[in-house]
N, C-alpha and C positions, 0 to 999 in steps of 0.2 A: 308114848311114842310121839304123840305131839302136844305141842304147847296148849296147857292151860289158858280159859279164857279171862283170867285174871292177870295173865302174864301178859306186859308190854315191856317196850324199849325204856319205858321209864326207869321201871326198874330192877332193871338189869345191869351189871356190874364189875367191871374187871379188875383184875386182881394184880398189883403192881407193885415189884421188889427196889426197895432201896438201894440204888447204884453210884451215889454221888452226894456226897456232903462236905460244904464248903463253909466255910465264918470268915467275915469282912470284918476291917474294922472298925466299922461302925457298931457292932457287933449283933449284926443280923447274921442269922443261918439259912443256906439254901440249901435246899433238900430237892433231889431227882430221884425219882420212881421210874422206873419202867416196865413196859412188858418183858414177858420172859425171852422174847424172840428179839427186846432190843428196839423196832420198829416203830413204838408209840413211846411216848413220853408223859409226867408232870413233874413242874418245877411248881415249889413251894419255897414262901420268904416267911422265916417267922425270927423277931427279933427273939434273940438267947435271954433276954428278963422276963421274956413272956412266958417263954417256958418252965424257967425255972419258979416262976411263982404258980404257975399251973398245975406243979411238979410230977410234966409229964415231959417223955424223949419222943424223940425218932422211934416207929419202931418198922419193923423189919418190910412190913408189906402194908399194905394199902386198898380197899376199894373202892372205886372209882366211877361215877358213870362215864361210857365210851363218849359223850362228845364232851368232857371237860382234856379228852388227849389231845396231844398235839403230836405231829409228825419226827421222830428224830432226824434231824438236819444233813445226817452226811454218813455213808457205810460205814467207817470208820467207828463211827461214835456209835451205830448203833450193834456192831462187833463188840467192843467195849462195854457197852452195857447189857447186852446177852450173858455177855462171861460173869459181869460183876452179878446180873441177876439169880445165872446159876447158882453162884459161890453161895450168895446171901442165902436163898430159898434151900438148898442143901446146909445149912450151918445154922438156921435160925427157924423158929416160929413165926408166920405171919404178924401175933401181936406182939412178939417179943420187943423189949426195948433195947437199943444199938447205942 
């Protein structure tokens, strides 16, 4: 019923659905995770050679510590990426690759 005294903020960790993947072309990838309620966010930049010599993807979900989030910007966007987090988290495995 209550927290372990081993347990802190440290390391504790939220779990965040891939809602947004974009390629420049310079040919970096951006990657947006969110929460499932859309509300919190993280953007990720990883150039596409990196990956592919890594030979690892995207994959579905993410965890995070709570102060690497940031706020999403506008209702809007964070409607947007609620819906897209459902889809994903319904249709995918957290470590699956996308």
């Amino acid at each position: 019923m209550t927290d372990s005294p081993e347990s802190t903020d440290a390391t504790e960790t939220v779990q965040l659905w891939l809602v947004e993947r974009t390629y420049d072309d310079r040919n970096l990838i951006t990657l947006v995770y969110a929460t499932p309620d859309g509300e919190q966010m993280l953007q990720k930049e990883i150039a596409a050679t990196l990956m592919q010599q890594r030979g690892t993807g995207a994959t579905a979900a993410i965890d995070v510590e709570p102060d690497r989030l940031n706020d999403t910007p506008d209702e809007e966007t964070r409607e947007r990426y609620a819906t897209e987090a459902e889809r994903t988290a319904e249709q995918y495995d957290p470590d699956e690759e996308l």
